[in-house]
N, C-alpha and C positions, 0 to 999 in steps of 0.2 A: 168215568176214567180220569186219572192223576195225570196231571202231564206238567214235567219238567221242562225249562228254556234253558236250555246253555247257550249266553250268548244275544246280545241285545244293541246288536246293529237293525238293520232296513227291516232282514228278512223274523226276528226276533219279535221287533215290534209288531207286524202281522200277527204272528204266531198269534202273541198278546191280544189282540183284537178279536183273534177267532175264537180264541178258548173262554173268552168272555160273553161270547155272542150265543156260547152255544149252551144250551144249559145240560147238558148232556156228560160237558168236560170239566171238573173243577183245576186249576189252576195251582198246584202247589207255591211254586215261586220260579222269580230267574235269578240263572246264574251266572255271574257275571266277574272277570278277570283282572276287572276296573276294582278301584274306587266305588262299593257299593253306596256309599252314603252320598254320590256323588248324581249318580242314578234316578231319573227323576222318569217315571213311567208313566202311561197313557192312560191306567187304568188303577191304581194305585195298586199295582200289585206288588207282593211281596220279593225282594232283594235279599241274596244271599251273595257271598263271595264264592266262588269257585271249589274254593279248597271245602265248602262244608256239606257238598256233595256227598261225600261217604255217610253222612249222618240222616240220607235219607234215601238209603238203597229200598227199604220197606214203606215208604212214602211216596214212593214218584211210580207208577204203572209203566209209562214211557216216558223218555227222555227224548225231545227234539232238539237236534244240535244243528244251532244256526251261527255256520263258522264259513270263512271260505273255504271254494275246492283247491286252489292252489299248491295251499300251506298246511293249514289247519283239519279239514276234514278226513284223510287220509291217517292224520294221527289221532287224534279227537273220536273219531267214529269205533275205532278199533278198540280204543282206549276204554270209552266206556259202556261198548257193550258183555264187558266181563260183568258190570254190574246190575247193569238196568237193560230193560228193552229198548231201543232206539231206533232211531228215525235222521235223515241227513234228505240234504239235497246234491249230493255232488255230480257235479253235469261236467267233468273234465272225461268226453267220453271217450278215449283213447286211454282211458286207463281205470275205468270201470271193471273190470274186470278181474285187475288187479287186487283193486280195494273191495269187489263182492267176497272175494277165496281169503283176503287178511281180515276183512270181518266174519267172516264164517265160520272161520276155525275156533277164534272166542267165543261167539254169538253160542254156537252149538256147544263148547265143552265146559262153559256155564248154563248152561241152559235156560238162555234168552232169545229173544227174537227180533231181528235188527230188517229195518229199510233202508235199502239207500237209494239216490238218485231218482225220488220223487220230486215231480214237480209239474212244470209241463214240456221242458223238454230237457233233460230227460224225464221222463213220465208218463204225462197223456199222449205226448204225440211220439212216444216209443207206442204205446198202446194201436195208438191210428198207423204207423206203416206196417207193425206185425198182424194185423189186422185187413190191410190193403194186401199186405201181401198173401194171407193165408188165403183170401178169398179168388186174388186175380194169380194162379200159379204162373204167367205169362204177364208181368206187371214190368212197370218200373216206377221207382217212388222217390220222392223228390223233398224236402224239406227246406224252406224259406224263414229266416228268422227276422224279425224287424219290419217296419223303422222303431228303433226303443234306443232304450237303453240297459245294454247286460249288464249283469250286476257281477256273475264272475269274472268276465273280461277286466271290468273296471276294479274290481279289489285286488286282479294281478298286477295292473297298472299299480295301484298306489301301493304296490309293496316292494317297487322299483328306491332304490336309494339314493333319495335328491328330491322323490314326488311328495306332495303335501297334499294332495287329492287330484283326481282323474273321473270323467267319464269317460264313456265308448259306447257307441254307437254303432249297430249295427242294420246297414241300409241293403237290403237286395235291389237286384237289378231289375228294373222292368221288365227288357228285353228278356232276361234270361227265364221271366216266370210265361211269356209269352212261348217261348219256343216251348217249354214243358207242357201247354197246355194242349199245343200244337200237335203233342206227340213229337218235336224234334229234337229234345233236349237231352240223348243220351250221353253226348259226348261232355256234356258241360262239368266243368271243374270247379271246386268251392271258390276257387278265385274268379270264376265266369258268373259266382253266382248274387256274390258278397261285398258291399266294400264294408272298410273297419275305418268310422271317424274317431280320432282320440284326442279329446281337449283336456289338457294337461297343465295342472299347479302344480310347482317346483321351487325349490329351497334356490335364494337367488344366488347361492354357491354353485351352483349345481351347474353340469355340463349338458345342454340340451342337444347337443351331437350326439353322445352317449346314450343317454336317455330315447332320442328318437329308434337308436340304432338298435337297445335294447329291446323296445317294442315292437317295433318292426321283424326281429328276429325269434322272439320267443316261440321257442316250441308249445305246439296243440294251440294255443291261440291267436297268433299272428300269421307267421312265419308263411301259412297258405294262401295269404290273403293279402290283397291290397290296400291298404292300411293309410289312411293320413293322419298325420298329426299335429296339435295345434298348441300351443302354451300359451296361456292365456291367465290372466290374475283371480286372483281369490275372490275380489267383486264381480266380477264378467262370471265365473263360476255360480257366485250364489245369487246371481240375478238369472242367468238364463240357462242354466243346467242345473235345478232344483226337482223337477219331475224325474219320474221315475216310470215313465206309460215303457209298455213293448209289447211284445207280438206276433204271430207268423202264420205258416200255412204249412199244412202237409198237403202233397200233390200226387195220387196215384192214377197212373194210365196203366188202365188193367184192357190184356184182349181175352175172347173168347171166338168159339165159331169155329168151322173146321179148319179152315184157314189163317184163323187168327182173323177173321175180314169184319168183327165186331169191335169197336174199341167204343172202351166206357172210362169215367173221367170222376174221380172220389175225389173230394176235398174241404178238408176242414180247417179252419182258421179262429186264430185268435185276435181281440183285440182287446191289450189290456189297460187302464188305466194306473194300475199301478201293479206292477213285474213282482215286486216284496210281498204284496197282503193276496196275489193270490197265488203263489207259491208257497207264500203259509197258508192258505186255506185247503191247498193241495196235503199240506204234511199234517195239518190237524185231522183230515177225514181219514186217510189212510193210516195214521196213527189206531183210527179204530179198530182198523182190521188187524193190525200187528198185534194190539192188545187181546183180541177174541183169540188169536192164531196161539199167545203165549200161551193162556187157558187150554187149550186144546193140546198142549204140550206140544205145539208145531215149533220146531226152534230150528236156529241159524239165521240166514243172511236169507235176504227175500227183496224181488224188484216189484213190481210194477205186474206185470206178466203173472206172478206166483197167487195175484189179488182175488179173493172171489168177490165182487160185486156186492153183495148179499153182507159183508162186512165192514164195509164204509160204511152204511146206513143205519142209523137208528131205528130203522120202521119195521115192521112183523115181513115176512117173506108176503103173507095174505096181503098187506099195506102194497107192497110192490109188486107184486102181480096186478093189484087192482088201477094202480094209478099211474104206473110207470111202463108197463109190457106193451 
């Protein structure tokens, strides 16, 4: 399989990593909006400039676009599944929906075949509550992100005007993962469940009233949440918010019985050492399936959900029967 980068931030350079590791994938090139001569990669791979994308519609199988979800992937994803098959990660999930039916409409009336919001969440752990759910029809399902650091929280942060870089952190609540476990936690609200740390580099023009005020307010990733915020220097930033680890848990209290007088307790968790390289290891595997699914003349827009199993892997169906059932 060809696999194109657009885009060669955190989650780019993973990509890069993966598609090197795998020999299954070869690597065409990234592409990138910068200064490619400027461009210095992990693996020597090949830099192209953005614009010379068109020149390799018959060269690239898939297209991984590693952009953010705030701005960028909503246009970006749409944009260039008229040419290629593609693949995103966009986790803005209040508006997924959106961006499944605007890429769709292209995906299918070129006839390509597009993912989006792979990752792990959204992704594997869309996978693990549709799953919790399908199993416990009497469920309640719960999801916990952190301690880490998001990466699209933080690229919404730095697209604030004044900021010069931002992380965010995102801390669940002890209490609140305890009552879930408990079975008491129906009533809990993402704010009962979440805080949001945000340490914040800014231009020393800049008004950190506004700034704070704008973070604190932003719809789909604040706004619900209790949020604090920190401003702190460009050395404090590159000494001690340099990592990139994150993480979570899905949590299902499923009953059964005639009563309901049975309760059972699913839960799967992450912990990641770096949030970028396995979120692209996420969009490299399932890339393969998009690619088989082109083949197949299967086209449009496709989640997570849509995945067969048997398509992320490179092994014989017999291979995974024997080693994996």
């Amino acid at each position: 399989m060809r696999v194109g980068i657009l885009g060669y931030g955190n989650v780019g350079k993973g990509v890069e990593l993966a598609c090197h590791k795998d020999k299954n994938v070869e690597l065409v090139g990234i592409f990138t909006k910068r200064d490619k001569e400027k461009i210095k990669t992990q693996k020597n791979s090949k830099v192209y400039s953005v614009d010379e994308l068109d020149s390799f519609k018959n060269e690239i199988d898939v297209l991984i676009i590693c952009g953010g979800s705030a701005t960028e992937l909503p246009i970006l994803t749409k944009k260039y599944a008229k040419d290629f098959n593609v693949v995103d990660s966009f986790d803005t999930h209040k508006e997924i929906i959106n961006h499944f039916y605007n890429v769709d409409s292209v995906a299918r009336e070129n006839k390509h075949t597009a993912l989006i919001s792979c990752g792990w969440d959204p992704g594997l752990f869309s996978m693990i509550r549709l799953l919790g759910k399908s199993i416990f029809l009497d469920s309640e399902i719960y999801t916990f992100w952190g301690k880490g650091v998001s990466q699209g929280h933080s690229d919404a942060v730095r697209r604030i005007d004044g900021v010069i870089d931002a992380r965010q952190y995102t801390i669940p609540k002890d209490e609140a993962i305890e009552l879930v476990k408990s079975g008491k936690g129906k009533n809990l609200t993402v704010r009962d469940k979440h805080l949001r740390v945000c340490y914040v580099v800014i231009d020393e023009k800049a008004d950190k009233n506004k700034i704070e005020s704008e973070i604190k307010n932003m719809p789909n990733y604040f706004v619900e949440y209790d949020t604090e915020v920190y401003f702190i220097t460009k050395e404090e930033m590159e000494k001690n918010h340099k990592e990139l680890a994150h993480g979570g848990k899905v949590i299902v209290n499923g009953k059964t019985g005639v009563s309901l007088e049975h309760n059972h307790l699913m839960e799967y968790n992450l912990t990641l050492d770096s949030n970028p390289e396995f979120t692209a290891s996420c969009l490299v595997a399932f890339s393969k399936a998009i690619y088989k699914m082109n083949k197949r003349n299967d086209y449009g827009c496709k989640t997570v959900f849509d995945i067969n199993l048997f398509d992320i892997s490179d092994m014989t169906k017999d291979e995974l029967l024997k080693n994996f059932l």
